[in-house]
C-alpha positions as CSV (number, residue, x, y, z in Angstrom):
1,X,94.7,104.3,114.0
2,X,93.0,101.0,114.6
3,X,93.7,99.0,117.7
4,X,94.0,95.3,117.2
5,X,92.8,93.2,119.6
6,X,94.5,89.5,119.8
7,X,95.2,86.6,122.1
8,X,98.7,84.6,121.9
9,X,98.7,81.2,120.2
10,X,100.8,79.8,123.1
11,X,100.4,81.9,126.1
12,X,97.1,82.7,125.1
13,X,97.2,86.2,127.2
14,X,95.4,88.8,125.4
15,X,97.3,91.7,123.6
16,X,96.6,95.2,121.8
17,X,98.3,95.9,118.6
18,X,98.1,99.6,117.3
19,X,98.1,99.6,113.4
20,X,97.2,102.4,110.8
21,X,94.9,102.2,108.5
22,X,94.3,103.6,105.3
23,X,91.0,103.7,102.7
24,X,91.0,102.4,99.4
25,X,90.6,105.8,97.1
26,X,87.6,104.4,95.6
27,X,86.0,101.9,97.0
28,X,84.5,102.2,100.2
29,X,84.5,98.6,101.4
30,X,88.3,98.1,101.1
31,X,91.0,99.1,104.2
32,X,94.7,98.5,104.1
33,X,96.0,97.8,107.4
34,X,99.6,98.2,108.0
35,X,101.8,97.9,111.1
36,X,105.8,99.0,111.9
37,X,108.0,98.7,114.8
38,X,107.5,102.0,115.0
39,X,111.1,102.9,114.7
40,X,112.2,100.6,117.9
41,X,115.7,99.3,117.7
42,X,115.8,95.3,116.6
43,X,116.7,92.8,119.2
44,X,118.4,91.2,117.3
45,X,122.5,91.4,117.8
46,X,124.9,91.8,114.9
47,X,124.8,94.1,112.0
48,X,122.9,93.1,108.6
49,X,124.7,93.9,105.5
């Protein structure tokens, strides 16, 4: 896990992101970093088809 530090564009309060990360299989020097809601429910009202 890799713990993202950031400040908001507009607000400009600071913010931690927790992402995973995983290494390339064969070279060293590359990371994927990935993030998720994590399985929270979407805000969003309505049901997508």
């Amino acid at each position: 896990m890799v713990l993202v530090h950031h400040r908001g564009r507009k607000s400009g309060q600071e913010h931690v992101t927790p992402m995973m990360y995983l290494p390339h299989e064969s070279d060293p020097d590359i990371v994927y970093v990935f993030a998720s809601k994590g399985g929270r429910p979407s805000t969003r009202t309505g049901t997508a088809i």
